[in-house]
C-alpha positions in Angstrom: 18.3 14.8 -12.0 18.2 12.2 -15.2 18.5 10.0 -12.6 16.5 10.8 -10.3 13.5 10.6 -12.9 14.6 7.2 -14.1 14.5 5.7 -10.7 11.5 7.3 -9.8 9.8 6.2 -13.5 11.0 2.5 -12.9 9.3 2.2 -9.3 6.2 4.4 -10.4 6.0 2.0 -13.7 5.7 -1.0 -11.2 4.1 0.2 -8.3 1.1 1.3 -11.0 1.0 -1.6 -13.1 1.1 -3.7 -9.4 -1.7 -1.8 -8.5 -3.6 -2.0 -11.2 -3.5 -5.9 -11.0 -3.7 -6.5 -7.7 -7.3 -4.1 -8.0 -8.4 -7.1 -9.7 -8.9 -8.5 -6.0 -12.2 -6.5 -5.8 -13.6 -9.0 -8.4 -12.7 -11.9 -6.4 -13.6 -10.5 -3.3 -17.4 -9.5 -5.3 -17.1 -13.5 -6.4 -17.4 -15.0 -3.3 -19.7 -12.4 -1.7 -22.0 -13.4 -4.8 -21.3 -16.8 -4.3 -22.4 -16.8 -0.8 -25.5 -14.7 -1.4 -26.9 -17.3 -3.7 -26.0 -20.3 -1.9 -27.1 -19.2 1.6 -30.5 -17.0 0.2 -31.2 -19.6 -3.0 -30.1 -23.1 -2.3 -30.4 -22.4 1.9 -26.7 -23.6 2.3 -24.6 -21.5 3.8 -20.8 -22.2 3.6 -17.9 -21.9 6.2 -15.3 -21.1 4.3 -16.7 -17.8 2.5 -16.3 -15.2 5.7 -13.3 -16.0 6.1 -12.0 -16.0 2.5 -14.0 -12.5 2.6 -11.7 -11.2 5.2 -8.6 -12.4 4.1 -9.1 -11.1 0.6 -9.6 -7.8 1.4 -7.1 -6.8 3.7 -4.6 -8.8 1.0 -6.4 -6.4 -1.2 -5.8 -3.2 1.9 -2.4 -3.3 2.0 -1.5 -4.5 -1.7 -3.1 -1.5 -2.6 -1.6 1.2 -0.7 1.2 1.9 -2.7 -0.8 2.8 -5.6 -2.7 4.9 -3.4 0.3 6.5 -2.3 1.4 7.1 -5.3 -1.8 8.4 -6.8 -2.4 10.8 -3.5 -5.8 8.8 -2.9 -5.4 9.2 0.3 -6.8 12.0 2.7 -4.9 15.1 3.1 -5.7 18.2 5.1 -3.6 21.0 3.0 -5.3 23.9 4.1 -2.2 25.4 5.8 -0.3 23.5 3.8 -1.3 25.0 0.6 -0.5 28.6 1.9 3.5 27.8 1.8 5.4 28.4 -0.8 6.3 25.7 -2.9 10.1 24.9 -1.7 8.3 25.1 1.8 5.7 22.4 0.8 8.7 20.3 -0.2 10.4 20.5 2.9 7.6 19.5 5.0 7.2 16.5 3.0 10.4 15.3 2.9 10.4 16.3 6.9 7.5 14.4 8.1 8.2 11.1 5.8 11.7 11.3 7.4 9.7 11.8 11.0 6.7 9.3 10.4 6.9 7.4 7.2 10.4 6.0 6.9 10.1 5.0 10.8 6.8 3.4 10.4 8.2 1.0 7.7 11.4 0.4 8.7 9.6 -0.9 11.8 6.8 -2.6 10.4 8.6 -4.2 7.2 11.3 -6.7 8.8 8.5 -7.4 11.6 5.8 -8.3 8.7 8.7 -10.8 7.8 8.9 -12.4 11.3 5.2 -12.5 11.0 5.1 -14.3 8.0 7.9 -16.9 8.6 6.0 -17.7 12.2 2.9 -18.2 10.2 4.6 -20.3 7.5 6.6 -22.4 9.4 4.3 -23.3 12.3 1.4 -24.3 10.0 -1.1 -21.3 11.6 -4.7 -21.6 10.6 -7.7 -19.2 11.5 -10.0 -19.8 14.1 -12.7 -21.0 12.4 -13.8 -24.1 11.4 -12.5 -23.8 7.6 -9.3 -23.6 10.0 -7.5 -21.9 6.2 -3.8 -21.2 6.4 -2.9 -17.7 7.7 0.6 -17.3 5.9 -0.7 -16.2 2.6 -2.2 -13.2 4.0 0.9 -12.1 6.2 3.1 -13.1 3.0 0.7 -9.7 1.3 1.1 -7.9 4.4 5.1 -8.0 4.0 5.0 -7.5 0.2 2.3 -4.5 0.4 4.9 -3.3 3.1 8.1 -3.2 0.7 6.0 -1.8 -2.4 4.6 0.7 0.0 8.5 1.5 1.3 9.6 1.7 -2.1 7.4 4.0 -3.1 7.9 6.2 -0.5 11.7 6.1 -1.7 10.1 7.7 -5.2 8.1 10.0 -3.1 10.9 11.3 -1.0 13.0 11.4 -4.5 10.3 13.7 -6.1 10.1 15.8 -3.5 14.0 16.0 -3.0 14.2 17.0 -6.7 11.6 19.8 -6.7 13.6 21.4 -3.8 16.7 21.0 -5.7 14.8 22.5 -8.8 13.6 25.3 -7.1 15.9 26.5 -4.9 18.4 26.7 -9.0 16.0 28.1 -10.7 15.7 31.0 -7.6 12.3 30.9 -8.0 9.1 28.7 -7.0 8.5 25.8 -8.9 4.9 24.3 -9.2 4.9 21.1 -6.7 
């Protein structure tokens, strides 16, 4: 189980210090709001670059994010019934419905983020608008958000794994 907990220590380690600096988005994200605010309201010029900069910043920030989110639980869970298991049962149905939905979900969506990013990279694609800004660093956060978020679910899965494992020795429940 050493093992276990150093895996699971490394990739919690960097999926929390990742998170923590990729958080730091927000501020940018607050920059160019505040830059547009006072040049549209004070100096009456608008820009054509700062929607789109909006946008793209925060769903780099979205999906950069969600692995600290998974990791921290920050994201919205229904455990009435669940909470009425045992704990080896709660264990189980984790491991069960990552195996069902997670691992799925991000096998799938992982390699095709990559295909999404190379077609953006390599053909030069630009928004719509007419800043016209390249698209490819955006789906390059997409694919890396992706991996951090499979990786972490690899540390999930791990835990959860090792709480069965822990509880099912000791013959009695352990606390999940």
């Amino acid at each position: 189980m050493k093992v276990i907990d150093a895996i699971c220590g490394v990739i919690d380690k960097v999926n929390d210090i990742l998170g923590k600096v990729f958080s730091l988005l927000v501020l940018g994200i607050l920059g160019v709001i505040l830059c547009e605010v006072v040049l549209r309201r004070i100096f009456n010029s608008p820009q054509i670059w700062t929607q789109d900069l909006i946008v793209m910043l925060f769903a780099s920030y979205i999906i950069l994010i969600c692995a600290f989110g998974f990791q921290k639980k920050a994201f919205v869970a229904v455990d009435v019934v669940y909470a009425m298991f045992p704990v080896r049962v709660q264990h189980i149905l984790h491991i069960v419905t990552y195996a069902i939905f997670l691992v799925p979900f991000l096998m799938g969506l992982v390699p095709a983020s990559w295909t999404f990013f190379l077609n953006a990279y390599t053909t030069g694609e630009q928004t719509y608008s007419v800043w016209a800004a390249p698209t490819w660093p955006v789906k390059l956060c997409l694919f890396v958000g992706l991996v951090l978020l499979a990786i972490q679910a690899v540390s999930e899965i791990l835990k959860h794994v090792e709480g069965l494992v822990t509880a099912s020795a000791n013959g009695k429940e352990a606390q999940g």
